[in-house]
C-alpha positions as CSV (number, residue, x, y, z in Angstrom):
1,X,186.7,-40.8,271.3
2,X,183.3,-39.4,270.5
3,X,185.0,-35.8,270.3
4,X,187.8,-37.2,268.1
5,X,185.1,-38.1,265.9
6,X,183.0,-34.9,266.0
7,X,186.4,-33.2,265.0
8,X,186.7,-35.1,262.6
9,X,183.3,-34.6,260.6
10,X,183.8,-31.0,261.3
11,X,186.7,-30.8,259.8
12,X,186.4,-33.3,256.9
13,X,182.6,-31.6,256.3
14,X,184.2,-28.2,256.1
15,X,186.3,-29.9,253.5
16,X,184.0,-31.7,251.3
17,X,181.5,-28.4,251.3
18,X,184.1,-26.2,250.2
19,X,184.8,-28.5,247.5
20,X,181.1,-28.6,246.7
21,X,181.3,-24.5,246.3
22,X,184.5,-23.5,244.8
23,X,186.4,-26.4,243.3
24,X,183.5,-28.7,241.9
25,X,183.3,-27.4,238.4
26,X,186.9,-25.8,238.0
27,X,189.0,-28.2,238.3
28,X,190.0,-31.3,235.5
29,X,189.9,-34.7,236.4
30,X,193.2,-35.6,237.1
31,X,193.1,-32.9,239.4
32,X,189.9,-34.1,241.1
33,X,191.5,-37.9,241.7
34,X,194.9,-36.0,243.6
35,X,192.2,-34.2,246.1
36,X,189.9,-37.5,246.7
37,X,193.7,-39.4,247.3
38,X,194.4,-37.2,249.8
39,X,191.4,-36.8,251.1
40,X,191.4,-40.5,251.6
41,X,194.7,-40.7,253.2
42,X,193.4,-38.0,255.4
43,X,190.3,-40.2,256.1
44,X,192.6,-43.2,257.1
45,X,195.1,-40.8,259.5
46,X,191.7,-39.4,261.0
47,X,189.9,-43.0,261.5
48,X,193.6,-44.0,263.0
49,X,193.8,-40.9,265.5
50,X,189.7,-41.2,266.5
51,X,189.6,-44.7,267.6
52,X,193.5,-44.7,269.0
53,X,194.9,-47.5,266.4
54,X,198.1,-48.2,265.9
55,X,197.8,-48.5,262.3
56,X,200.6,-48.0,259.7
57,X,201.4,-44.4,259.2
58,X,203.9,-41.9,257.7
59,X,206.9,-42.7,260.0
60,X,206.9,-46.5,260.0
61,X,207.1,-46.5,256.5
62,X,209.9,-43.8,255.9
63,X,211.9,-45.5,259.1
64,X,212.7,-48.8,257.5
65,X,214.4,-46.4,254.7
66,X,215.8,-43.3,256.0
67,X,216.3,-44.5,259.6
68,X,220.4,-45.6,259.1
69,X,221.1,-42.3,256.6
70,X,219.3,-40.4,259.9
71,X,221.0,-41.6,262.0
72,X,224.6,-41.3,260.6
73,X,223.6,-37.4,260.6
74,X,222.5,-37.2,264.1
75,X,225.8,-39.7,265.0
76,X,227.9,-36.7,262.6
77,X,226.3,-33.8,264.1
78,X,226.4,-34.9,268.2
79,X,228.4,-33.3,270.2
80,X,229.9,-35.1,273.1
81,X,230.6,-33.0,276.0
C-alpha cells in the first residue's frame, strides 16, 4: 500500500507542479474549475486504488445503463460454433 501511495504523490505532485509552472496564469476560470474536477476524480480513483476499496467507480455506474444495450450487441455479434 505504501508504494500505491508513493505513486500516487509522485504522480499527482508532478501534476499540481506543472500546473504551478505553465497553466497557473493562462488559463480562465472556468477552465481552472474543469482541471481541479478532474483532478479530484483522479484523487478519489487514486485514494480507491492505494488503499484497495471497493468504492463506486466508472463501470458500476455506466453498467446499470448500458449493461442490457451491451449485451444485445455481444448476444448479436457471437458466433456460435
Amino acid at each position: 500500500m505504501a508504494e500505491r501511495i508513493v505513486v500516487l504523490m509522485v504522480i499527482f505532485g508532478g501534476m499540481l507542479l506543472h500546473y504551478w509552472f505553465v497553466f497557473r496564469n493562462k488559463i480562465k476560470k472556468r477552465e481552472k474549475a474543469v482541471y481541479f474536477l478532474l483532478l479530484l476524480i483522479g484523487l478519489y480513483l487514486g485514494m480507491d486504488y492505494a488503499l484497495n476499496k471497493n468504492w463506486l467507480d466508472f463501470n458500476d455506474m455506466i453498467k446499470p445503463v448500458f449493461g442490457g444495450v451491451s449485451k444485445e450487441i455481444d448476444d448479436f455479434l457471437n458466433v456460435n460454433k
